[in-house]
N, CA, C and O atoms as a DFTB+ gen file, in Angstrom:
236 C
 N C O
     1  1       0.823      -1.193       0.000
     2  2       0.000       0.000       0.000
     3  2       0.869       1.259       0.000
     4  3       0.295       2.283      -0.370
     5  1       1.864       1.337       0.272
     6  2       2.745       2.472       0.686
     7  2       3.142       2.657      -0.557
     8  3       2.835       3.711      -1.115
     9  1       3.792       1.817      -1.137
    10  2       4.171       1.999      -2.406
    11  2       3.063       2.534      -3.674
    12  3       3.441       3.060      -4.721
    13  1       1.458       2.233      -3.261
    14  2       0.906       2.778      -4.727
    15  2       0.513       4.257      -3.942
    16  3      -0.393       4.792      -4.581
    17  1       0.883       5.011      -2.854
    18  2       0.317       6.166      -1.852
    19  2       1.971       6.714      -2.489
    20  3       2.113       7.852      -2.939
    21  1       2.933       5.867      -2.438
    22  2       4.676       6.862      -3.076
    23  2       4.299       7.415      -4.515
    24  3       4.432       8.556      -4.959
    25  1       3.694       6.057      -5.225
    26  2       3.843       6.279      -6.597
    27  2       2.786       7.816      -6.870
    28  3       3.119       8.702      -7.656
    29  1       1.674       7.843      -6.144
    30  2       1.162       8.769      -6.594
    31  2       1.606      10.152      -6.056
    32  3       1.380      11.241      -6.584
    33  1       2.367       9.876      -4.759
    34  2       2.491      11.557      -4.439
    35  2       3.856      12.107      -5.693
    36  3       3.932      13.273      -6.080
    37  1       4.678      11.155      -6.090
    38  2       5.689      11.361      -7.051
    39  2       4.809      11.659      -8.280
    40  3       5.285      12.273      -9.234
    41  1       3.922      11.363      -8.273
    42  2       3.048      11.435      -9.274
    43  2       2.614      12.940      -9.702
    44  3       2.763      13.368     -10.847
    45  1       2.125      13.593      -8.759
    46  2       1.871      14.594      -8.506
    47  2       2.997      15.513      -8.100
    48  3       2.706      16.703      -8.227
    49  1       3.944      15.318      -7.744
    50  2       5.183      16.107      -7.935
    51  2       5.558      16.249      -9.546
    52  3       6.021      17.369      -9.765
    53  1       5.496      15.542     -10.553
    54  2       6.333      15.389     -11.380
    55  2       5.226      16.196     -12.280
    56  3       5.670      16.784     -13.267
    57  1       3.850      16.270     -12.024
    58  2       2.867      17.122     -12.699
    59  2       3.026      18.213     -12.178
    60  3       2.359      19.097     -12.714
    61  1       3.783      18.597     -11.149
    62  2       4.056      20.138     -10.816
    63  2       5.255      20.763     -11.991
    64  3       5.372      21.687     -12.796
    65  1       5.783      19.944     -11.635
    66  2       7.073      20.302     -13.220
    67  2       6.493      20.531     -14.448
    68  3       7.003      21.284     -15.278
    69  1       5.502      19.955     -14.615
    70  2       5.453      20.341     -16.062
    71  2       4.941      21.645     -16.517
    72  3       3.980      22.247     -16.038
    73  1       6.017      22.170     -17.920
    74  2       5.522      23.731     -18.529
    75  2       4.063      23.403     -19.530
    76  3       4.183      22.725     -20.550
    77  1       3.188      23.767     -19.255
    78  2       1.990      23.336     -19.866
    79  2       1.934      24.527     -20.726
    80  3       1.832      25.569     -20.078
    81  1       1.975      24.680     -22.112
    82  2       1.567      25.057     -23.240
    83  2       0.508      26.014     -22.940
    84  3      -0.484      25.648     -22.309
    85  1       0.643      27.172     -23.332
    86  2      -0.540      28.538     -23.273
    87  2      -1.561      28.165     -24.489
    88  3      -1.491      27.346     -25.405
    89  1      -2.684      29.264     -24.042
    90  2      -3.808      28.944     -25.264
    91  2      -3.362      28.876     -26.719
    92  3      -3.590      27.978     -27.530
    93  1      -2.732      29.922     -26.872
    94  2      -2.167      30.654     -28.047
    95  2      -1.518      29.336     -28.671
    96  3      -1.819      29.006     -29.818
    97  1      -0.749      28.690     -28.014
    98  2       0.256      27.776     -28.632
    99  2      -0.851      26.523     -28.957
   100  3      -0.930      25.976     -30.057
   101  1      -1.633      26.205     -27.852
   102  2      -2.833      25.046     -28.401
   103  2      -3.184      25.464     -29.729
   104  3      -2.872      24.789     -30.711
   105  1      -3.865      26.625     -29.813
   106  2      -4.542      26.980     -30.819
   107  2      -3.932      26.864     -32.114
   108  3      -4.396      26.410     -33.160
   109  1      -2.496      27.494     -31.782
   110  2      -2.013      27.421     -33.486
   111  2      -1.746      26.076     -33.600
   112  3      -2.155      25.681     -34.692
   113  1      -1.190      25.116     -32.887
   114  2      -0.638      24.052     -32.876
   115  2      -2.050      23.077     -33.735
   116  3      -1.840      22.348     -34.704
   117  1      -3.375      23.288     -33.131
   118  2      -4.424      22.830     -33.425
   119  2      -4.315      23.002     -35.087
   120  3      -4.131      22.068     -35.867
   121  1      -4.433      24.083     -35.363
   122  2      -4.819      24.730     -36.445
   123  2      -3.707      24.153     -37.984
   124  3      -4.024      23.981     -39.161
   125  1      -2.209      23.975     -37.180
   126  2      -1.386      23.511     -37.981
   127  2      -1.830      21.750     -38.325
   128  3      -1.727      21.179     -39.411
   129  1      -2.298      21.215     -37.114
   130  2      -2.793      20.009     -37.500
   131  2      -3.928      19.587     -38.503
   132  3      -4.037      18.525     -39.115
   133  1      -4.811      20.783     -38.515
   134  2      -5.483      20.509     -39.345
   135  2      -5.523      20.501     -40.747
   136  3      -5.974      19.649     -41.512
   137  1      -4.805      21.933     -41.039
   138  2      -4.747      21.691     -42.092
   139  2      -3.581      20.834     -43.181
   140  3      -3.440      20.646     -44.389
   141  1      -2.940      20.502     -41.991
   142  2      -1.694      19.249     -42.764
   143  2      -2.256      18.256     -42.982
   144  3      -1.835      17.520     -43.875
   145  1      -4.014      17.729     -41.826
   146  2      -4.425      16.510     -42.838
   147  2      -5.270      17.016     -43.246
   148  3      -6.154      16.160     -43.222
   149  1      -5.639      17.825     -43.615
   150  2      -6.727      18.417     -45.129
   151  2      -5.764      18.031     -46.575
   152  3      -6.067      17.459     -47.622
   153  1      -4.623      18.572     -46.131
   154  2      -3.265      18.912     -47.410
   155  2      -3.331      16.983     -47.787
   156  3      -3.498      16.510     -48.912
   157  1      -3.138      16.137     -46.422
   158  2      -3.001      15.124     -46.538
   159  2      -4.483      14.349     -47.336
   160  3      -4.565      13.519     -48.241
   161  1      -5.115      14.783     -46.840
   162  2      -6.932      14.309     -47.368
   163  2      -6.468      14.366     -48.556
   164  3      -5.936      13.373     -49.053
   165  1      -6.585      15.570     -49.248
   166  2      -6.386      15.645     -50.650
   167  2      -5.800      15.180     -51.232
   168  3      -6.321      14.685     -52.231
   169  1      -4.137      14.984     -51.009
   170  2      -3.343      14.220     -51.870
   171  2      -4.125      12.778     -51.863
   172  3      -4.776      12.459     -52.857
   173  1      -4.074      12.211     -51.116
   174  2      -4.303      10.982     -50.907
   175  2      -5.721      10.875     -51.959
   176  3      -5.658      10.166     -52.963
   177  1      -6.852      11.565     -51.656
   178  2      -7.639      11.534     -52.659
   179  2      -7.455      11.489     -54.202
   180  3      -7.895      10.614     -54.948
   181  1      -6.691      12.641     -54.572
   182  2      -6.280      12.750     -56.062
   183  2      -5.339      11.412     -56.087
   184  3      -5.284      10.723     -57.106
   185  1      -4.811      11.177     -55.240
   186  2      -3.879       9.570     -55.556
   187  2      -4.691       8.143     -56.034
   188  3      -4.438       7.099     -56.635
   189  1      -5.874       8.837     -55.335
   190  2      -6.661       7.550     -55.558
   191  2      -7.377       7.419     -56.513
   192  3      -7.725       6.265     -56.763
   193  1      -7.883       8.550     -57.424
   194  2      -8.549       9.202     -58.195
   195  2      -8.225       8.737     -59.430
   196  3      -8.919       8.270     -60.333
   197  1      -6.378       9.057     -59.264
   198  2      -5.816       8.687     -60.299
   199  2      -5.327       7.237     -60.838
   200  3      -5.030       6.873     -61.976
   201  1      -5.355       6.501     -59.527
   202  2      -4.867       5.275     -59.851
   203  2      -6.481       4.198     -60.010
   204  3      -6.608       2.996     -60.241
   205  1      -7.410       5.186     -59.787
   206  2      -8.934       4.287     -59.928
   207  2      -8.911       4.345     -61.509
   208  3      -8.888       3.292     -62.147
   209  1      -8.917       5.854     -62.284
   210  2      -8.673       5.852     -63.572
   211  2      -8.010       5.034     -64.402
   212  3      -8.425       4.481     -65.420
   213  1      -6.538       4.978     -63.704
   214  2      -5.910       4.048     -64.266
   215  2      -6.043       2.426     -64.649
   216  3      -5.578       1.637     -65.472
   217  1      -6.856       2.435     -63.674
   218  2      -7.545       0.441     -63.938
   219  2      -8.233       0.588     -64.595
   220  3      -8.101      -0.259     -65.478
   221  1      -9.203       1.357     -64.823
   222  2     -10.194       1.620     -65.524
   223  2      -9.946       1.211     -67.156
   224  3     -10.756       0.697     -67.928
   225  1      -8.746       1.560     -67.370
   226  2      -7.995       1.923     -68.939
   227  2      -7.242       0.876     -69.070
   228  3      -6.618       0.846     -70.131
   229  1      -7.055      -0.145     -68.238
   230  2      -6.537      -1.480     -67.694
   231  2      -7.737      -2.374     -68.422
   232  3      -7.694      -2.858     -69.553
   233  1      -8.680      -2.447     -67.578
   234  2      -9.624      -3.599     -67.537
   235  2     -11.007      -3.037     -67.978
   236  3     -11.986      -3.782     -68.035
Protein backbone atom coordinates (compact mmCIF):
# COMPACT_ATOMS: atom_id res chain seq x y z
CA UNK A 1 0.00 0.00 0.00
CA UNK A 2 2.75 2.47 0.69
CA UNK A 3 4.17 2.00 -2.41
CA UNK A 4 0.91 2.78 -4.73
CA UNK A 5 0.32 6.17 -1.85
CA UNK A 6 4.68 6.86 -3.08
CA UNK A 7 3.84 6.28 -6.60
CA UNK A 8 1.16 8.77 -6.59
CA UNK A 9 2.49 11.56 -4.44
CA UNK A 10 5.69 11.36 -7.05
CA UNK A 11 3.05 11.44 -9.27
CA UNK A 12 1.87 14.59 -8.51
CA UNK A 13 5.18 16.11 -7.93
CA UNK A 14 6.33 15.39 -11.38
CA UNK A 15 2.87 17.12 -12.70
CA UNK A 16 4.06 20.14 -10.82
CA UNK A 17 7.07 20.30 -13.22
CA UNK A 18 5.45 20.34 -16.06
CA UNK A 19 5.52 23.73 -18.53
CA UNK A 20 1.99 23.34 -19.87
CA UNK A 21 1.57 25.06 -23.24
CA UNK A 22 -0.54 28.54 -23.27
CA UNK A 23 -3.81 28.94 -25.26
CA UNK A 24 -2.17 30.65 -28.05
CA UNK A 25 0.26 27.78 -28.63
CA UNK A 26 -2.83 25.05 -28.40
CA UNK A 27 -4.54 26.98 -30.82
CA UNK A 28 -2.01 27.42 -33.49
CA UNK A 29 -0.64 24.05 -32.88
CA UNK A 30 -4.42 22.83 -33.43
CA UNK A 31 -4.82 24.73 -36.44
CA UNK A 32 -1.39 23.51 -37.98
CA UNK A 33 -2.79 20.01 -37.50
CA UNK A 34 -5.48 20.51 -39.35
CA UNK A 35 -4.75 21.69 -42.09
CA UNK A 36 -1.69 19.25 -42.76
CA UNK A 37 -4.42 16.51 -42.84
CA UNK A 38 -6.73 18.42 -45.13
CA UNK A 39 -3.26 18.91 -47.41
CA UNK A 40 -3.00 15.12 -46.54
CA UNK A 41 -6.93 14.31 -47.37
CA UNK A 42 -6.39 15.64 -50.65
CA UNK A 43 -3.34 14.22 -51.87
CA UNK A 44 -4.30 10.98 -50.91
CA UNK A 45 -7.64 11.53 -52.66
CA UNK A 46 -6.28 12.75 -56.06
CA UNK A 47 -3.88 9.57 -55.56
CA UNK A 48 -6.66 7.55 -55.56
CA UNK A 49 -8.55 9.20 -58.20
CA UNK A 50 -5.82 8.69 -60.30
CA UNK A 51 -4.87 5.28 -59.85
CA UNK A 52 -8.93 4.29 -59.93
CA UNK A 53 -8.67 5.85 -63.57
CA UNK A 54 -5.91 4.05 -64.27
CA UNK A 55 -7.54 0.44 -63.94
CA UNK A 56 -10.19 1.62 -65.52
CA UNK A 57 -7.99 1.92 -68.94
CA UNK A 58 -6.54 -1.48 -67.69
CA UNK A 59 -9.62 -3.60 -67.54
Amino acid sequence: MKKVVQFFKDSIGELKKVVWPSRDDVISSTKVIIVSTLIVAVVLGLIDVILVRGMELFF
